[in-house]
C-alpha positions as CSV (number, residue, x, y, z in Angstrom):
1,X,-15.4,-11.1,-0.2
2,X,-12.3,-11.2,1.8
3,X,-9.6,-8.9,1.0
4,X,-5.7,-9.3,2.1
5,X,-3.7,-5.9,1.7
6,X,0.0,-5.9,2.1
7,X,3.0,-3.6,1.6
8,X,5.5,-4.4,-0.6
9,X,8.7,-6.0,1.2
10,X,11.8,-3.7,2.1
11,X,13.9,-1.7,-0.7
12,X,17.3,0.0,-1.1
13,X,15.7,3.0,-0.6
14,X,14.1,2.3,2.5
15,X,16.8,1.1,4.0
16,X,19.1,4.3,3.1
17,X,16.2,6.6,4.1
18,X,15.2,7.9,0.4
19,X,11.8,8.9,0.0
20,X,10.2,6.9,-2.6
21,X,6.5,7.5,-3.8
22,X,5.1,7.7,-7.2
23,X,7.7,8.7,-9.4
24,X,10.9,5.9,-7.7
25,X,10.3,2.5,-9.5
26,X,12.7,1.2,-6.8
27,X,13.4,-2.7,-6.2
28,X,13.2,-5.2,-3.2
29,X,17.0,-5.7,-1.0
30,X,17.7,-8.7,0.2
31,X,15.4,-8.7,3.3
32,X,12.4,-6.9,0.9
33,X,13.1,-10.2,-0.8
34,X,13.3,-12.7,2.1
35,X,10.0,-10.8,3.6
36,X,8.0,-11.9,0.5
37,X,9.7,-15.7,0.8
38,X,8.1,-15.3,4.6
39,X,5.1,-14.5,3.7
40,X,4.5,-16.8,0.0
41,X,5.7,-19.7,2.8
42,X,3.2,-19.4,5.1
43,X,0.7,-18.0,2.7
44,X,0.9,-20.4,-0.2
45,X,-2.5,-22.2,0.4
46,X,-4.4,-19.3,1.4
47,X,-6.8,-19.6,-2.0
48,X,-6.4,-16.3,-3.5
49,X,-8.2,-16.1,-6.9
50,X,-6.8,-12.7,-7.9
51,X,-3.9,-10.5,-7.0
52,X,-3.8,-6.4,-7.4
53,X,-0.6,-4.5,-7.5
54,X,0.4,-0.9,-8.0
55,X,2.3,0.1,-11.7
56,X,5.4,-0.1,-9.3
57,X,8.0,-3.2,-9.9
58,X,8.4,-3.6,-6.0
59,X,4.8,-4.5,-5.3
60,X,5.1,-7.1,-8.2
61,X,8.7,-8.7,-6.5
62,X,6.8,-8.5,-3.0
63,X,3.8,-11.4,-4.1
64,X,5.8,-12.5,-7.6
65,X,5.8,-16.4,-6.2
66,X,2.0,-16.2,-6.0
67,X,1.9,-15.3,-9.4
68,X,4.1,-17.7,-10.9
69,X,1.7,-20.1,-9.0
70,X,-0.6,-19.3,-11.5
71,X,-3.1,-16.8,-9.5
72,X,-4.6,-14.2,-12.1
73,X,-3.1,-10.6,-11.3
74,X,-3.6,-7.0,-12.6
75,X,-1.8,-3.9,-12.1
76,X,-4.0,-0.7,-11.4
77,X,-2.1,2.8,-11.1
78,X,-4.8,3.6,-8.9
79,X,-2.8,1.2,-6.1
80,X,0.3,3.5,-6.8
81,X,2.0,4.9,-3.6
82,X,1.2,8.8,-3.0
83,X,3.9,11.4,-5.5
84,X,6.1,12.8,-3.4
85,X,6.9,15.6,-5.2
86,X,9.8,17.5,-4.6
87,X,11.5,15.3,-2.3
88,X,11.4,12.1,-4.4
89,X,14.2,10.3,-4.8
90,X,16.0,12.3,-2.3
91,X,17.4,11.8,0.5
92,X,15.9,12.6,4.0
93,X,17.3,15.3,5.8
94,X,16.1,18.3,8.1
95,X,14.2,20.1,5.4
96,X,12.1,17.5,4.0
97,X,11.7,16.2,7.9
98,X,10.3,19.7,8.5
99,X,8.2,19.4,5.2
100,X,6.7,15.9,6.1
101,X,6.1,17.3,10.1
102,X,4.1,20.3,8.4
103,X,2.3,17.8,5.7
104,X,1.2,15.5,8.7
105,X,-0.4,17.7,11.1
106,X,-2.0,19.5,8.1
107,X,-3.7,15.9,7.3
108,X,-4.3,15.4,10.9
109,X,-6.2,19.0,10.8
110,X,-8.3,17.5,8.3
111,X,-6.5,19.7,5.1
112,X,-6.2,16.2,2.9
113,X,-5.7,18.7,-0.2
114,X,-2.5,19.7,1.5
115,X,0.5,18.1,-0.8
116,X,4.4,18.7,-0.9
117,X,5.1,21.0,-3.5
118,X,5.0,18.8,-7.1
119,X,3.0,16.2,-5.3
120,X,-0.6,14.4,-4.4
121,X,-2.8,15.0,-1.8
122,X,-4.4,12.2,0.1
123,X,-7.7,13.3,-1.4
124,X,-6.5,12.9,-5.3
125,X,-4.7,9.7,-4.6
126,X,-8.3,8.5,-2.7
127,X,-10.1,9.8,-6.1
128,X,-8.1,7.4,-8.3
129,X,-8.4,4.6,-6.0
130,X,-12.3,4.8,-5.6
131,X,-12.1,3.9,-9.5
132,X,-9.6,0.6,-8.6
133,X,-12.3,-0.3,-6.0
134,X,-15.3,-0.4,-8.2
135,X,-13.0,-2.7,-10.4
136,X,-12.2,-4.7,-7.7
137,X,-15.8,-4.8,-5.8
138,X,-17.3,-6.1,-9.6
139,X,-14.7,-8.4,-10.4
140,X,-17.1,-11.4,-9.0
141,X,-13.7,-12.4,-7.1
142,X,-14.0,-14.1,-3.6
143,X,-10.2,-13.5,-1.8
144,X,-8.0,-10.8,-2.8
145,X,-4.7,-10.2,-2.3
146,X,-3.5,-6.4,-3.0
147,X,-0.1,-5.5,-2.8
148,X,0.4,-2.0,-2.6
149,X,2.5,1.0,-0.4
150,X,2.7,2.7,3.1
151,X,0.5,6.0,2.2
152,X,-1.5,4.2,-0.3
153,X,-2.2,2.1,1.9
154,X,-3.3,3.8,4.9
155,X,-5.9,5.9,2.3
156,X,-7.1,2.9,0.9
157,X,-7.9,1.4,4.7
158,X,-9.9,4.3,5.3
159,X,-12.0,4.6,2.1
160,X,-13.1,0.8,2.7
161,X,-13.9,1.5,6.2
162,X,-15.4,4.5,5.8
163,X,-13.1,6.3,7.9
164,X,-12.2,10.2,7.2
165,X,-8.6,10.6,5.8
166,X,-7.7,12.4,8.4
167,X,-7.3,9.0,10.2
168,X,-4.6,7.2,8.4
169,X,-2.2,7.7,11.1
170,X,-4.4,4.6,12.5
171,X,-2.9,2.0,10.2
172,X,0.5,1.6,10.7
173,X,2.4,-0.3,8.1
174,X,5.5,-2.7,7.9
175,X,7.2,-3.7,4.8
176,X,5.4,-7.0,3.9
177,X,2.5,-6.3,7.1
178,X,-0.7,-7.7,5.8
179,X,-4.5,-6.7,7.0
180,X,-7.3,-8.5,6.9
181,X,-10.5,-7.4,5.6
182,X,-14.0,-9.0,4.7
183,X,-17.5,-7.8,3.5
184,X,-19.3,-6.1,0.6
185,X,-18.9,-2.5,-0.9
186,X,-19.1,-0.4,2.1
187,X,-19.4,-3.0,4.4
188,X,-15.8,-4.1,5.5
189,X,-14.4,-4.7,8.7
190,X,-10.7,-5.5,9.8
191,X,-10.0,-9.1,11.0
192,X,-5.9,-8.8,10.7
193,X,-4.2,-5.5,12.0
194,X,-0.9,-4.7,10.7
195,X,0.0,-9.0,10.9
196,X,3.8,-9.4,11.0
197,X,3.5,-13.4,11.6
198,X,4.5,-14.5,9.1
199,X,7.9,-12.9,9.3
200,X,9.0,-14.5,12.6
């Protein structure tokens, strides 16, 4: 099985520094748009036979031309971006800078219960993607294309690898950056790191 995950392309909100998780359904800009054209171009013939993407509209805009192709998709809340809680929708500023400084080392400590207040933890939103995987890792599919977010992301990378949570500051992410994975239940490894390619 080999598995392509990307981030959604660039949104308003990203670009006027609003924190978006769960609860903002928010929609590609013009270069979130052009990012996906990038990467649909150069990716076209890659043979995917099914595409996951979160509940979220801006994960559907990011890989839409692949599914106008034709490719079977699904959406699975379970590929969701992390609930921000208090600070979604809102603009960043010192508070929630201090908040998210806080939240980070606490997950770098190894606390991945510790959420903003109203929020998820790393360790629920790994609980309802462990129920996506099984979906996925029985679908008898053979290349995958997920579309998903930042911090869903970076969990997500470390469940298939078998990593502790406490590691997700090892995946970077880039709107529309793509990894690479292949293998079996338990058994992946990375061949693509964080690819931005395809947006040269």
């Amino acid at each position: 099985m080999e598995i392509w995950v990307v981030r959604h392309g660039e949104t308003y909100f990203n670009r006027q520094r609003i924190v978006q998780g769960k609860g903002v359904n928010s929609s590609l800009n013009a270069t979130g748009l052009a990012q996906a054209a990038g990467f649909y171009n150069t990716h076209k013939h890659a043979g995917f036979d099914q595409i996951y993407i979160s509940t979220l509209k801006r994960t559907y805009q990011s890989v839409a031309a692949f599914i106008n192709d034709g490719i079977p998709y699904q959406q699975h809340a379970g590929l969701d971006e992390i609930s921000w809680g208090i600070h979604e929708g809102q603009k960043s500023d010192a508070a929630s800078y201090n908040d998210f400084r806080d939240l980070l080392k606490k997950w770098e400590a190894g606390d991945i219960s510790a959420r903003i207040t109203g929020g998820e933890s790393p360790e629920e939103v790994q609980l309802r993607q462990r129920d996506f995987l099984s979906l996925m890792e029985q679908s008898g599919r053979e290349k995958i294309l997920i579309c998903s977010h930042g911090r869903s992301m970076r969990i997500l990378l470390c469940t298939m690898l078998g990593q502790p949570l406490n590691n997700m500051g090892n995946f970077p992410h880039h709107n529309l950056g793509l990894y690479v994975l292949s293998g079996n239940a338990g058994e992946y490894s990375i061949s693509r790191f964080n690819d931005l390619s395809h947006l040269d």
